[in-house]
Structure formats: C-alpha cells, structure tokens
C-alpha positions as protocol buffer text, in pm:
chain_id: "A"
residue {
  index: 1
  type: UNK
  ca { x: 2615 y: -1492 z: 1053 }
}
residue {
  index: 2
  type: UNK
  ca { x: 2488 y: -1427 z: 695 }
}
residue {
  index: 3
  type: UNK
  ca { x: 2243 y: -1178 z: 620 }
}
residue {
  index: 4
  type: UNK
  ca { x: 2049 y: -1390 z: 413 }
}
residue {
  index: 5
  type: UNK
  ca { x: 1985 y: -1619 z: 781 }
}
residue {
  index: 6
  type: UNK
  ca { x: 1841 y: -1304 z: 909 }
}
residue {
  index: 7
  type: UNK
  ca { x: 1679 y: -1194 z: 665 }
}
residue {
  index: 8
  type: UNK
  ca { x: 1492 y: -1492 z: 647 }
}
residue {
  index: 9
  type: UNK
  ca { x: 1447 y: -1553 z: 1027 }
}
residue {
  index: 10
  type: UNK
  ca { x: 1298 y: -1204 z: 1038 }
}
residue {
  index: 11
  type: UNK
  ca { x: 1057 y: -1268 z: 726 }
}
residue {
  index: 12
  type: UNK
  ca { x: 939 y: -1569 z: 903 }
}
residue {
  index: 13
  type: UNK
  ca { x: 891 y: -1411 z: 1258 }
}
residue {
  index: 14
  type: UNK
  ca { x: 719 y: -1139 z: 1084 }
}
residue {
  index: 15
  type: UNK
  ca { x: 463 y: -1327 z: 906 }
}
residue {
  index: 16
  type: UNK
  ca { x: 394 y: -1553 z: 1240 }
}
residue {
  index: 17
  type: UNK
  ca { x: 352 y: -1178 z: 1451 }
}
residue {
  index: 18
  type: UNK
  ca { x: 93 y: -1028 z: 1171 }
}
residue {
  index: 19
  type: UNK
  ca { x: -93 y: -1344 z: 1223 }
}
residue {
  index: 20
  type: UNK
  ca { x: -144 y: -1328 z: 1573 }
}
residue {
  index: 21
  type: UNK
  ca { x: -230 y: -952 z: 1546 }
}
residue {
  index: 22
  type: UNK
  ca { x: -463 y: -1054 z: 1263 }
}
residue {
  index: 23
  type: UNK
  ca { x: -590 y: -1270 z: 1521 }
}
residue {
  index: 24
  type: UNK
  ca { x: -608 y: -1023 z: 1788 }
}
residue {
  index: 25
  type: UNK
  ca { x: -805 y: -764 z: 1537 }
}
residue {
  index: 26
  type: UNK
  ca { x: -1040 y: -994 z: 1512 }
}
residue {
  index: 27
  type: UNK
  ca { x: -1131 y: -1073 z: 1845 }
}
residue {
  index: 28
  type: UNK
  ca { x: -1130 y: -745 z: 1918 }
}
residue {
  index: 29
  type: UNK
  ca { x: -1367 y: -682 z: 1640 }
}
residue {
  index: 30
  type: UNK
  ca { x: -1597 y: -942 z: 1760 }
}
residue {
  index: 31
  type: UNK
  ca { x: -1544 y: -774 z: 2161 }
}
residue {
  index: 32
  type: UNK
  ca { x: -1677 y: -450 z: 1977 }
}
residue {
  index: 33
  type: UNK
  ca { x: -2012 y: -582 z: 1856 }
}
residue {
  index: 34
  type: UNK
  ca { x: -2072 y: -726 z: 2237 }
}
residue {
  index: 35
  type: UNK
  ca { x: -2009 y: -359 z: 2372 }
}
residue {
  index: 36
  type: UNK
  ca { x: -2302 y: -127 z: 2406 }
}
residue {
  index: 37
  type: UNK
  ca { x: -2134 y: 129 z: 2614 }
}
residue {
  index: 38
  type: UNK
  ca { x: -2022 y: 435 z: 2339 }
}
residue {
  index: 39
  type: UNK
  ca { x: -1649 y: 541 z: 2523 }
}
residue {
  index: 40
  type: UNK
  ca { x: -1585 y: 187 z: 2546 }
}
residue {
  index: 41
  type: UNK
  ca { x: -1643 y: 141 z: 2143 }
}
residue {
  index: 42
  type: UNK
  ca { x: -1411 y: 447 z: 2080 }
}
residue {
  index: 43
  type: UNK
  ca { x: -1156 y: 265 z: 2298 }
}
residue {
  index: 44
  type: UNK
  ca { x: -1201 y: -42 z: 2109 }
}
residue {
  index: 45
  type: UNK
  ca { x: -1153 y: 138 z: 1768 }
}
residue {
  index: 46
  type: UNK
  ca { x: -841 y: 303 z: 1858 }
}
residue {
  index: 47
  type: UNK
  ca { x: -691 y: 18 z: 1996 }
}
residue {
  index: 48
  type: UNK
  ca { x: -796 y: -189 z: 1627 }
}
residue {
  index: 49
  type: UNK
  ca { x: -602 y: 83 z: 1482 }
}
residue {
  index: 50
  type: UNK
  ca { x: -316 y: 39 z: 1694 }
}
residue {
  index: 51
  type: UNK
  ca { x: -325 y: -331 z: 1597 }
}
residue {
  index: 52
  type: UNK
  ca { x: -343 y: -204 z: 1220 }
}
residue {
  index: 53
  type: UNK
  ca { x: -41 y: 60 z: 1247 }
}
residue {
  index: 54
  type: UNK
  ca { x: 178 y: -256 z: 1430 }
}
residue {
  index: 55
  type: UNK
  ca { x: 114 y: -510 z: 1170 }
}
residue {
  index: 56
  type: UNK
  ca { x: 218 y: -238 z: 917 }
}
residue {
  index: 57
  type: UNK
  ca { x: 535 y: -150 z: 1061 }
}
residue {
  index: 58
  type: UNK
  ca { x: 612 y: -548 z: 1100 }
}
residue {
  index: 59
  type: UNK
  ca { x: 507 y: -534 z: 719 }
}
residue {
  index: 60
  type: UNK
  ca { x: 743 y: -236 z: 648 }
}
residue {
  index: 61
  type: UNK
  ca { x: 1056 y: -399 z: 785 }
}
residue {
  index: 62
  type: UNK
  ca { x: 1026 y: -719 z: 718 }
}
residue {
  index: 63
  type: UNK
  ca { x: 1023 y: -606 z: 349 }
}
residue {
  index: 64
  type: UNK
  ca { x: 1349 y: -398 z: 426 }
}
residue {
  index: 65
  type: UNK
  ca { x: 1529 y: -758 z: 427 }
}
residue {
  index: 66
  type: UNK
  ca { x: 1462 y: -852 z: 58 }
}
residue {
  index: 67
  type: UNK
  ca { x: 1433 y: -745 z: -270 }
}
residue {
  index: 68
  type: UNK
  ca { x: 1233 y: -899 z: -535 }
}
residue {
  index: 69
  type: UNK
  ca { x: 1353 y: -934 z: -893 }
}
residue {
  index: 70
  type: UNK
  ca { x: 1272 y: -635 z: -1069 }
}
residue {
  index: 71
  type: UNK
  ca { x: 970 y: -694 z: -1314 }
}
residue {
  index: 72
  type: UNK
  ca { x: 1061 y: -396 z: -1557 }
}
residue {
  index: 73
  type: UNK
  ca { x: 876 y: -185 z: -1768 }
}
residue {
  index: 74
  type: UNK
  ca { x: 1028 y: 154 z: -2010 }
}
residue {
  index: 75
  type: UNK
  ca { x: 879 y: 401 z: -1856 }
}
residue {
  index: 76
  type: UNK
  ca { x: 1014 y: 803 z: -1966 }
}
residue {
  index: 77
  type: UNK
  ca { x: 1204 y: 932 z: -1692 }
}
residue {
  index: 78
  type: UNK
  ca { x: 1064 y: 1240 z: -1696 }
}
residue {
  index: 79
  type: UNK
  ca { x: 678 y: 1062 z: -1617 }
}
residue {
  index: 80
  type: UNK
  ca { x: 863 y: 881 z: -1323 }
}
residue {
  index: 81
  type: UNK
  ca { x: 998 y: 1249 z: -1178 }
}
residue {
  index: 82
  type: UNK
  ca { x: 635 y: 1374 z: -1242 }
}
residue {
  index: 83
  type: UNK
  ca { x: 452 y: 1109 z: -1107 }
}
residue {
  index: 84
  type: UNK
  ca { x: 727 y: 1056 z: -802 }
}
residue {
  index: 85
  type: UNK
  ca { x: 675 y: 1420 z: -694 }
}
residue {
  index: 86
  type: UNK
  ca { x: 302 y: 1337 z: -668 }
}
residue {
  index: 87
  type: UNK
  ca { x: 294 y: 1077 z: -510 }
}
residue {
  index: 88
  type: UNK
  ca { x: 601 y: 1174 z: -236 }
}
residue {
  index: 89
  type: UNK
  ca { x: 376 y: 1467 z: -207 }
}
residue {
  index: 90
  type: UNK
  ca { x: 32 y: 1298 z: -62 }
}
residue {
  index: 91
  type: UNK
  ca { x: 288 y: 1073 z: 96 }
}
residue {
  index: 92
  type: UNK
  ca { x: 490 y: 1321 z: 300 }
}
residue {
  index: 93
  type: UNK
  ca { x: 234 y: 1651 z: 298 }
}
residue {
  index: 94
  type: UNK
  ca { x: 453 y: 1816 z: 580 }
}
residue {
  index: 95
  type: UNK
  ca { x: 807 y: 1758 z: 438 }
}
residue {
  index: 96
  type: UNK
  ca { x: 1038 y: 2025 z: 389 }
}
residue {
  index: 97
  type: UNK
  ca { x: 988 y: 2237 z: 70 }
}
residue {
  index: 98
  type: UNK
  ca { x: 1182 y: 2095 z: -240 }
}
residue {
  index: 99
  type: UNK
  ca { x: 1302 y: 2303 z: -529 }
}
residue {
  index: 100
  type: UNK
  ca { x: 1313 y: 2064 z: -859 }
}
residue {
  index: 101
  type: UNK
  ca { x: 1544 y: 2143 z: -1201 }
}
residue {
  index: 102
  type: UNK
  ca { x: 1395 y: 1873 z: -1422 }
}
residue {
  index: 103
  type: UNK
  ca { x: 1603 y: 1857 z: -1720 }
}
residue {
  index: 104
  type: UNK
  ca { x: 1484 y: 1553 z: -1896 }
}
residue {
  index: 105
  type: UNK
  ca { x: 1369 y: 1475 z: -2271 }
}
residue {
  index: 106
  type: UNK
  ca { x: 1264 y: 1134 z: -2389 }
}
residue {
  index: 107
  type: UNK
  ca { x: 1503 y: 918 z: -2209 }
}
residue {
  index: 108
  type: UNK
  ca { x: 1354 y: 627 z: -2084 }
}
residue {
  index: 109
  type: UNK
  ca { x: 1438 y: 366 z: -1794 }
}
residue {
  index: 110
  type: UNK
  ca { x: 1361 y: 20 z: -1744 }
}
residue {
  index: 111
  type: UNK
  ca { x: 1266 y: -32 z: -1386 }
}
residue {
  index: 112
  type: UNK
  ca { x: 1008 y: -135 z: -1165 }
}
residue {
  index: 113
  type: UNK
  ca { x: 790 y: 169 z: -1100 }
}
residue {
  index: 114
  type: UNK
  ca { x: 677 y: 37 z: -697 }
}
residue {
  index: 115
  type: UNK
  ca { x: 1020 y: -95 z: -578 }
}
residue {
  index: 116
  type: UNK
  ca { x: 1248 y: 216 z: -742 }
}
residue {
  index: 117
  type: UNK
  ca { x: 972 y: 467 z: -602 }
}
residue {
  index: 118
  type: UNK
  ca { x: 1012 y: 295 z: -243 }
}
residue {
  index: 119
  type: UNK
  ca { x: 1418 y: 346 z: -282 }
}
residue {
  index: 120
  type: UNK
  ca { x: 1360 y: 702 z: -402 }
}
residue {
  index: 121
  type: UNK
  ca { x: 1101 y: 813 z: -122 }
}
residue {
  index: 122
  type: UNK
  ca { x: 1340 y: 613 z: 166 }
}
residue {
  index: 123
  type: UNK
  ca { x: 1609 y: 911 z: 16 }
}
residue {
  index: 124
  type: UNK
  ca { x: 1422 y: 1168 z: 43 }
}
residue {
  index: 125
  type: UNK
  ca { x: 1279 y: 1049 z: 390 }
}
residue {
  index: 126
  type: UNK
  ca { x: 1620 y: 1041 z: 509 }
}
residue {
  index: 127
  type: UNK
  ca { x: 1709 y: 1412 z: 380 }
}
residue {
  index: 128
  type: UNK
  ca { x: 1390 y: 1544 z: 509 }
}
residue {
  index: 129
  type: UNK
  ca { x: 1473 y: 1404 z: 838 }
}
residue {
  index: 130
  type: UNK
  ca { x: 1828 y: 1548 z: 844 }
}
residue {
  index: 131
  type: UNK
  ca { x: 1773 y: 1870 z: 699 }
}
residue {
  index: 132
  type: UNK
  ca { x: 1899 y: 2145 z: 915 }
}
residue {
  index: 133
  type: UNK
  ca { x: 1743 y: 2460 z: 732 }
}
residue {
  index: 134
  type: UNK
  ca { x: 1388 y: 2631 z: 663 }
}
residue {
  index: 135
  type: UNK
  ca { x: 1546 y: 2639 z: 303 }
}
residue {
  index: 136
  type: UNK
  ca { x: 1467 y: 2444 z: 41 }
}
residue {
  index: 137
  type: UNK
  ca { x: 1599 y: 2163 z: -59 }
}
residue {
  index: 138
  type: UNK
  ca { x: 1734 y: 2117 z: -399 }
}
residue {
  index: 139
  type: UNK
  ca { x: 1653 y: 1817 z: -642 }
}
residue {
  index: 140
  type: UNK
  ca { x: 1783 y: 1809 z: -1027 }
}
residue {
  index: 141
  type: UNK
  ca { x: 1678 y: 1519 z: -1247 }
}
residue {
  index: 142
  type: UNK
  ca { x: 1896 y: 1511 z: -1571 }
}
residue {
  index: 143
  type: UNK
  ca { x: 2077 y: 1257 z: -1805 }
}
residue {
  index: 144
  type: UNK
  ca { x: 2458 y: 1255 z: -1720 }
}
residue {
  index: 145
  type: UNK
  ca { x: 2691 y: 1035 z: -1896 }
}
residue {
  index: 146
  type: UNK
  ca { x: 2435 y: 815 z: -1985 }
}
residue {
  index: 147
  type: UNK
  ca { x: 2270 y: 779 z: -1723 }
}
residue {
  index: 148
  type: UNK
  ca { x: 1950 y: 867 z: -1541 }
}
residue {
  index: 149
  type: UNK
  ca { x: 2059 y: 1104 z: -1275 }
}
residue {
  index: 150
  type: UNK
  ca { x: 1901 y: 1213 z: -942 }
}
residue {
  index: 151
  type: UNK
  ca { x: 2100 y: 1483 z: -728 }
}
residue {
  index: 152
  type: UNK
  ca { x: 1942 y: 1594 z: -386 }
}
residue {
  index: 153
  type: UNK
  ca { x: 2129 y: 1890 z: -174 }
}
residue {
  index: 154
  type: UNK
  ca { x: 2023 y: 1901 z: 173 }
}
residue {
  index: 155
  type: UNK
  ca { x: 2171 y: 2212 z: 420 }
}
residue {
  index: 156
  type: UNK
  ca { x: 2351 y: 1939 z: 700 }
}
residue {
  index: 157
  type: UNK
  ca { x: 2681 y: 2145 z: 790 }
}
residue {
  index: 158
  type: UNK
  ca { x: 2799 y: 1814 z: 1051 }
}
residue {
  index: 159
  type: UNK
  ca { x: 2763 y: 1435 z: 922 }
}
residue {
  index: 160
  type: UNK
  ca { x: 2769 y: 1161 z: 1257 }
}
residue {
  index: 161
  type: UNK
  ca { x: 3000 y: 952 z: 984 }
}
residue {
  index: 162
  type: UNK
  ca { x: 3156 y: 890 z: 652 }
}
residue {
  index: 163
  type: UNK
  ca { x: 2897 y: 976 z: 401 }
}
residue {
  index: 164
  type: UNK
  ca { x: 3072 y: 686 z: 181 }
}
residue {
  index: 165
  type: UNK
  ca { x: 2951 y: 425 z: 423 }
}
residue {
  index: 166
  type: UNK
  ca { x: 2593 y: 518 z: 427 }
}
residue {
  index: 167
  type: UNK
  ca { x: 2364 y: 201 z: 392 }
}
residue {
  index: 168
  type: UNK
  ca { x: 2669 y: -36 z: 243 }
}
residue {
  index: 169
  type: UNK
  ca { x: 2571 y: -206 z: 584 }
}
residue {
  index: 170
  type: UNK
  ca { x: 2233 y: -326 z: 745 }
}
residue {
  index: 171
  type: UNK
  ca { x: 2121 y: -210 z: 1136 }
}
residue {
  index: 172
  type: UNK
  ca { x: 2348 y: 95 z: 1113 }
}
residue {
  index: 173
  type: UNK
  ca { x: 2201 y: 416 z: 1200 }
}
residue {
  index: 174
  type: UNK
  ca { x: 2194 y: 762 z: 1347 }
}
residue {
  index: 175
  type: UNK
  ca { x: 1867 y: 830 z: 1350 }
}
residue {
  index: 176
  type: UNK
  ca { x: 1674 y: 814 z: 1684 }
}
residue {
  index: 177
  type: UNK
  ca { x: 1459 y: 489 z: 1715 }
}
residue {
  index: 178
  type: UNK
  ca { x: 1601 y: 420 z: 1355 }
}
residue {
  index: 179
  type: UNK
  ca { x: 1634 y: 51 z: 1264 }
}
residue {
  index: 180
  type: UNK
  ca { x: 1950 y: 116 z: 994 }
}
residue {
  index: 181
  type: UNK
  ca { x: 1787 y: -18 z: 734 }
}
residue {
  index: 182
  type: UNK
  ca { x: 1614 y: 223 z: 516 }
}
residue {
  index: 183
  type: UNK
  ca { x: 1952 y: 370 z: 306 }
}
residue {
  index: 184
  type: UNK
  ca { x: 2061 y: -1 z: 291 }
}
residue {
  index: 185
  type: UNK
  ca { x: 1714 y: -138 z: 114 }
}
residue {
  index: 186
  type: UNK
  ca { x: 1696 y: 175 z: -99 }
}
residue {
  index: 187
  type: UNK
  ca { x: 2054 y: 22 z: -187 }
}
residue {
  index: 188
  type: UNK
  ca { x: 1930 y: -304 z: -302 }
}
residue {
  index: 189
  type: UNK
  ca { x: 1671 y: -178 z: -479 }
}
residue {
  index: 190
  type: UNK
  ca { x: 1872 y: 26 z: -661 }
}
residue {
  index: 191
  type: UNK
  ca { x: 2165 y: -246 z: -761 }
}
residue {
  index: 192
  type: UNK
  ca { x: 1877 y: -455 z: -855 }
}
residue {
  index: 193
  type: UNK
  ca { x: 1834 y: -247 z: -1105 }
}
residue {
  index: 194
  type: UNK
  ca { x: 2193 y: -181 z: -1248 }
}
residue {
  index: 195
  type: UNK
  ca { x: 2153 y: 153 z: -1059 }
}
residue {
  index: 196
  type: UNK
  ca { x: 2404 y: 266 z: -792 }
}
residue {
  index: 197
  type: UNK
  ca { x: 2363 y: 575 z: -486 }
}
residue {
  index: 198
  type: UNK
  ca { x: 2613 y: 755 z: -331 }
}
residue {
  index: 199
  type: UNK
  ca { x: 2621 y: 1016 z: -99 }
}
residue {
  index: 200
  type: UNK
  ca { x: 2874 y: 1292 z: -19 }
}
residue {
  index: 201
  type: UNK
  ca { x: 2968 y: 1602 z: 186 }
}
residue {
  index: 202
  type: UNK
  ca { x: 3075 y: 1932 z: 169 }
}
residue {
  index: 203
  type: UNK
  ca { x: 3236 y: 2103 z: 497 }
}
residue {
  index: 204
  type: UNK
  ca { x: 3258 y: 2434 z: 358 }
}
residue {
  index: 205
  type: UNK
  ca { x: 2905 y: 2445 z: 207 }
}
residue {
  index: 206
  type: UNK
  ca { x: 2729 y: 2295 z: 501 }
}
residue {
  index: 207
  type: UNK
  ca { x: 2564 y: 2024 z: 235 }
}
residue {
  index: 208
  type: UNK
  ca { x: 2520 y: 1674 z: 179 }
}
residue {
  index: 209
  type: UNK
  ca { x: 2462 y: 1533 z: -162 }
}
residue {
  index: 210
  type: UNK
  ca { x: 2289 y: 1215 z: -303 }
}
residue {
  index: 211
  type: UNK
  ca { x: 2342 y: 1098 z: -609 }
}
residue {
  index: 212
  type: UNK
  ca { x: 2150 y: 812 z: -773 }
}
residue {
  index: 213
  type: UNK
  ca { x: 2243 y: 678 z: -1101 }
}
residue {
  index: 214
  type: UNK
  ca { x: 2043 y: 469 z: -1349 }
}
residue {
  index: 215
  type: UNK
  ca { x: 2084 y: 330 z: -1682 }
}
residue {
  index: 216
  type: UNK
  ca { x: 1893 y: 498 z: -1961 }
}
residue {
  index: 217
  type: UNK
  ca { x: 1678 y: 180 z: -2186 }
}
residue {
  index: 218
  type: UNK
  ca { x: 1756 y: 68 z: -2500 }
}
residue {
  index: 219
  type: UNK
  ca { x: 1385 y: 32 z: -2557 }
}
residue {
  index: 220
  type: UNK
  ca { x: 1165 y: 340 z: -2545 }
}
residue {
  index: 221
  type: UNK
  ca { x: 811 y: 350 z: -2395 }
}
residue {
  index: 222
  type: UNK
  ca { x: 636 y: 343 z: -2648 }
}
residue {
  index: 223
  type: UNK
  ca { x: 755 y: -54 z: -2786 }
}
C-alpha cells in the first residue's frame, strides 16, 4: 500500500479523534462547574489534562506523515545554531549535557526556521535517548564543502541495525513504545529542503555519528 494512503488515512482519523476529545474536554469542563466537592474538581482537572496531553500526541504524529512545502526565509546559520540551542534547551531541560564547536561566519541558509528546527530537535531527541555515557555529547556546526554542516557524536558502543538504514523507512524502530517515525520525518523535512542526514558508526570508538547537510543561500539575510 502507498504511504501517501496512510498518510492520509491517519491525517483524517486524527483530525476525527481530536474532535471527539475536543468534545470530551468540553463536557468535562461543563461537569466541573456542576461539581462543588474540591477532590472531585482536582480529579476533573487532571483528567482535562489528560484529554489535552492525548490530543497532542494525536497532533504530534499525525504531523509525522507529511511535510509542508518549505516557506523559506535566509536566515545566518550561525543565528539558527544560537537560537536552536535555546530553544532545544527550554525544550529538553534534562537532556544530556552537549559540548558545541560552532565554527560559522556569515553563511546563510534558506529554510523554514519551524519545520528544520522540528527535524533538528527529533535528532537530537533520538541521541539523547540512545546515549550510553554521563559524557558529553559532542555537536560541531561548520561550513563543509559548501554546505551547512551539523555533526553530533553520541558514546553508543552497540547499534540494534545498520546505521545507513535509519529513518529511509516509516514504522521502523528500536526504541521502546517508539512509533518509527521520528528519524523518517526529520528525513523529509530535511530533503524538503535540498538537505540530506546520514548517520554512521564506529565499533572501535564506541560512537555514532549524524551528519546533516544543507545548502548554504545564494541570498544573504540581510536582502
């Protein structure tokens, strides 16, 4: 069967689910204003936040099945590391450390800030999760042949499978309760944008490498 079929099967089934939980928020909301008892109202809360952190994760993969066309903007690459770091940061507070080598000038990229920061964060959420060390893990953002580059070394001295195959294919994973489609959207996302990932290992060093490539602009930031 064609991915696009599911894809679209499971953008549709999504949408129909986050109505009915919209629906059941809102009765629940209503159930809450009827309710005078105080432990009953703290029950009622939490289980409007469970509602909330459902529809979210419906949200979450059913946008793992498309990508949208890139609306780009030059931004300098070096802003995107800073602003990346930041972000990842407030985003993942108890990650493990990362050391950074930024070695970036002016070179500017053309992408779309939201859906290249999603692909980024998805490869760092999969090192993070993988990472087999209380030592750091090593990021260096450079230009390289002409090319944005992003390397990140995690410590991993086994890999489950070929490294090569990583995300090429959708509903593949080895992470527990993992739906194998994280590496594959942050793939998309990045061939969307003329960009390419690939990931590697090395036996003797106990690492895994990924590399993400993206073409520098033409057009600087500032036109």
């Amino acid at each position: 069967m064609p991915f696009e079929h599911v894809a679209k099967f499971m953008r549709q089934l999504s949408h129909d689910l986050r109505n009915n939980l919209g629906s059941f928020d809102l009765q629940t909301a209503f159930i809450a204003e009827l309710v005078t008892d105080p432990e009953a109202s703290v029950e009622l809360k939490k289980l409007r936040s469970m509602i909330a952190g459902t529809a979210k994760t419906l949200q979450a993969v059913s946008g793992s099945f498309w990508v949208q066309t890139p609306n780009l903007i030059a931004l300098p690459a070096r802003m995107f590391i800073e602003d990346f770091r930041e972000r990842l940061q407030k985003q993942q507070p108890d990650a493990p450390v990362t050391e950074w080598v930024v070695e970036l000038g002016d070179e500017t990229i053309s992408i779309d800030f939201e859906m290249v920061f999603r692909a980024f964060a998805e490869l760092f959420r999969n090192a993070f999760h993988f990472h087999e060390s209380k030592e750091p893990l090593n990021a260096r953002a450079t230009r390289e042949e002409g090319t944005f580059s992003l390397e990140l070394r995690e410590i991993r001295p086994l890999v489950d499978t070929p490294p090569g195959t990583w995300g090429q294919a959708p509903f593949i994973s080895t992470r527990r309760a993992g739906y194998g489609l994280g590496l594959f959207h942050a793939r998309q996302i990045l061939s969307a944008h003329e960009g390419h990932v690939d990931f590697s290992h090395d036996a003797a060093a106990g690492t895994v490498t990924t590399r993400v490539r993206l073409p520098l602009s033409a057009v600087t930031a500032d036109e």
